[in-house]
C-alpha positions as protocol buffer text, in pm:
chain_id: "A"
residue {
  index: 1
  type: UNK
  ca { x: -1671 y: 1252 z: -738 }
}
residue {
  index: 2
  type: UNK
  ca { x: -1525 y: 942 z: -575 }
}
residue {
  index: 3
  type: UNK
  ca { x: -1300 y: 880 z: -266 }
}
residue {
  index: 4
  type: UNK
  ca { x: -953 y: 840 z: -482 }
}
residue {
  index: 5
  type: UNK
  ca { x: -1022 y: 1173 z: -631 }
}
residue {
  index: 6
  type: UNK
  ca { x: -1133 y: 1380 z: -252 }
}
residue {
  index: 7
  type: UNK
  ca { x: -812 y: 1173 z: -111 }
}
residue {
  index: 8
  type: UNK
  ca { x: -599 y: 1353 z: -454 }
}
residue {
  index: 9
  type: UNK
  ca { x: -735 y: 1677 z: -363 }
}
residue {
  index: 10
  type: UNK
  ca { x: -637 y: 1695 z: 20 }
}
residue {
  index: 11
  type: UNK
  ca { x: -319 y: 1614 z: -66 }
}
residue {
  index: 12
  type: UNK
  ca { x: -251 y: 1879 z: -294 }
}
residue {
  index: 13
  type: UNK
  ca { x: -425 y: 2080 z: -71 }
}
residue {
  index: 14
  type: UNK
  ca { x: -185 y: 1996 z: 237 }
}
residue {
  index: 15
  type: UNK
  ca { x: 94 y: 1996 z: -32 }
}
residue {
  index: 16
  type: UNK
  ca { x: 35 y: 2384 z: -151 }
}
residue {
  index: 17
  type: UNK
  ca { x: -9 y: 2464 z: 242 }
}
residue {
  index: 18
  type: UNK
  ca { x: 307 y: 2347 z: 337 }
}
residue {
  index: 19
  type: UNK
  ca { x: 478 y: 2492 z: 32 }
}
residue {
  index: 20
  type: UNK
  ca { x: 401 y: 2819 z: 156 }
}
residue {
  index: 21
  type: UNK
  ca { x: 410 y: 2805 z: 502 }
}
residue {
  index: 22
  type: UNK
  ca { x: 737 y: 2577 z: 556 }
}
residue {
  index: 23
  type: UNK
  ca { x: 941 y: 2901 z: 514 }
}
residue {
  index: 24
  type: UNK
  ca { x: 795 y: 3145 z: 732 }
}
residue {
  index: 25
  type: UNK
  ca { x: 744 y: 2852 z: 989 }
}
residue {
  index: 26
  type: UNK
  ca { x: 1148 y: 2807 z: 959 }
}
residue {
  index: 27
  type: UNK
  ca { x: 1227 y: 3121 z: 955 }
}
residue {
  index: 28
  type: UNK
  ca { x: 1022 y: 3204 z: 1233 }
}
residue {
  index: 29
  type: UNK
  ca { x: 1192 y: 2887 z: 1453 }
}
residue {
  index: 30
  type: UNK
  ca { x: 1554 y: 2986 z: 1314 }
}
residue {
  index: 31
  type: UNK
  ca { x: 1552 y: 3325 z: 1480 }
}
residue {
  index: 32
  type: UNK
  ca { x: 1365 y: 3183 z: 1762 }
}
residue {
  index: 33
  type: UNK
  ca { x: 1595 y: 2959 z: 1838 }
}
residue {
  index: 34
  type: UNK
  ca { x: 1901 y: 3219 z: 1787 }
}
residue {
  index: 35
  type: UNK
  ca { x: 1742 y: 3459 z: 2036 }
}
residue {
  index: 36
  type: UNK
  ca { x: 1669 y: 3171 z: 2273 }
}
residue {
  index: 37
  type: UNK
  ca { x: 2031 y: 3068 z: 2247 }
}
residue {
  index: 38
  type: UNK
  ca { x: 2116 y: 3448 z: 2301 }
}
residue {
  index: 39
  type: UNK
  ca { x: 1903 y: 3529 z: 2567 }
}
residue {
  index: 40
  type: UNK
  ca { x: 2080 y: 3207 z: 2803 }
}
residue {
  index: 41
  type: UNK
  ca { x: 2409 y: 3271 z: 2719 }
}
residue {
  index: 42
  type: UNK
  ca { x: 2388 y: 3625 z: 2823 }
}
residue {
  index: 43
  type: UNK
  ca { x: 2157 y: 3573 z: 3100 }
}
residue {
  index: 44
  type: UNK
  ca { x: 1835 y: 3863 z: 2974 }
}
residue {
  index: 45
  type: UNK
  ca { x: 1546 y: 3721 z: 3034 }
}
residue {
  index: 46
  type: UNK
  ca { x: 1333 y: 4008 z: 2837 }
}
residue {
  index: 47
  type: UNK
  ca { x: 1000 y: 3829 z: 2716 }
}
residue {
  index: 48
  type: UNK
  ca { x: 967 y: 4146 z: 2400 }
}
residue {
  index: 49
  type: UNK
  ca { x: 1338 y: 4044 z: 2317 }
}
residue {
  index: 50
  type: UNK
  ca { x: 1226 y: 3747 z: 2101 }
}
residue {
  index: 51
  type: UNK
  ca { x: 892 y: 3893 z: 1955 }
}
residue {
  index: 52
  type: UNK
  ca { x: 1029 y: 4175 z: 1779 }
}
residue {
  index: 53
  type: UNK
  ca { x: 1345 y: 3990 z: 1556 }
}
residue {
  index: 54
  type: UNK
  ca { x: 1049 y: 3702 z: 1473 }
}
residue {
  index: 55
  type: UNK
  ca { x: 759 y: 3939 z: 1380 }
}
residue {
  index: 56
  type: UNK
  ca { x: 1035 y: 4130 z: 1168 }
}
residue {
  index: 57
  type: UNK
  ca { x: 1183 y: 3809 z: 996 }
}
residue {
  index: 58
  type: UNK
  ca { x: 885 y: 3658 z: 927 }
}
residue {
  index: 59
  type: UNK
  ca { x: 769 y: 4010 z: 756 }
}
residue {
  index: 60
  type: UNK
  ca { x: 1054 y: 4003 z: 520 }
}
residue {
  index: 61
  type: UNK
  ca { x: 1030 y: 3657 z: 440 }
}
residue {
  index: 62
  type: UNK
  ca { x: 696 y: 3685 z: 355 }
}
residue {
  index: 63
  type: UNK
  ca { x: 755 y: 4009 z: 156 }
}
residue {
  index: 64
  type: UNK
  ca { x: 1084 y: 3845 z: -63 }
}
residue {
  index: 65
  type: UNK
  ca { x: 899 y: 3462 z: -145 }
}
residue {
  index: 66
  type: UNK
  ca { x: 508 y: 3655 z: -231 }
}
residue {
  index: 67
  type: UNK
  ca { x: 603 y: 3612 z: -598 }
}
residue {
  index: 68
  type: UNK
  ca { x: 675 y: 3238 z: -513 }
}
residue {
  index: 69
  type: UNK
  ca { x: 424 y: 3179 z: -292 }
}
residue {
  index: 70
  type: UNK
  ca { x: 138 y: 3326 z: -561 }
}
residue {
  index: 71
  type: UNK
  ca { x: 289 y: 3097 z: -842 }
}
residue {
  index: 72
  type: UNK
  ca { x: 216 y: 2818 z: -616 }
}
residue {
  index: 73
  type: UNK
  ca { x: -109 y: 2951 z: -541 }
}
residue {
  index: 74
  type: UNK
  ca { x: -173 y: 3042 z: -923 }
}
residue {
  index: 75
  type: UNK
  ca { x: -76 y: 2683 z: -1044 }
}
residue {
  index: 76
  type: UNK
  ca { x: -293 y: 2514 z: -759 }
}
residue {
  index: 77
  type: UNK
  ca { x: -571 y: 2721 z: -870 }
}
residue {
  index: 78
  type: UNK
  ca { x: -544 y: 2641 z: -1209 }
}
residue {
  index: 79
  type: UNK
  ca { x: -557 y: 2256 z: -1172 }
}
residue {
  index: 80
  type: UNK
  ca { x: -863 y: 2295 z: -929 }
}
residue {
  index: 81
  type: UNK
  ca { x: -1031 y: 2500 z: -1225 }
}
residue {
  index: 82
  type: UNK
  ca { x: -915 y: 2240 z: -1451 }
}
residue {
  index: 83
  type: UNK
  ca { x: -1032 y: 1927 z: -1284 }
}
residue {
  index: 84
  type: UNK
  ca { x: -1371 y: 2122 z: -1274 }
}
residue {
  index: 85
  type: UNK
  ca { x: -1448 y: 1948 z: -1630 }
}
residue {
  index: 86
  type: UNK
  ca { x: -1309 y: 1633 z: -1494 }
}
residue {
  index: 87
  type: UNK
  ca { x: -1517 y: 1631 z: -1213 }
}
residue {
  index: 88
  type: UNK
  ca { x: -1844 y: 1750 z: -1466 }
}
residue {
  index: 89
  type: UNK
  ca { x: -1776 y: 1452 z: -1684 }
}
């Protein structure tokens, strides 16, 4: 194993993490930001007020991209198993 092929593997690595976490990470700033924006315009300062709508968006995102998210897991997984022989060679 040399350094090109460690420096190939972290960045698939980092690659397939941000894959799947980009989207709940948006998500998760998108409502955020939308009860932030709420919260000043209307003057409620309730700290619970933005926990709730995040935990709940970033459930349902999570439950509607799984299938994506394990293809991306499935694929990475596959070329880690595959580079196996490379790296046996």
């Amino acid at each position: 194993m040399n350094v090109d092929y460690v420096i190939y593997l972290s960045r698939e690595t980092m690659t397939t993490a941000t894959l799947i976490l980009a989207p709940i990470l948006l998500s998760g700033l998108i409502i955020g930001l939308t009860v932030a924006i709420f919260q000043a315009i209307t003057s409620i300062q309730e700290m619970t007020l933005t926990f709730i709508p995040k935990m709940g968006i970033v459930g349902i995102v999570i439950i509607l991209l799984m299938p994506w998210f394990l293809d991306i897991l499935l694929a990475y997984t596959q070329e880690i198993y595959n580079q196996i022989v490379v790296v046996a060679q």
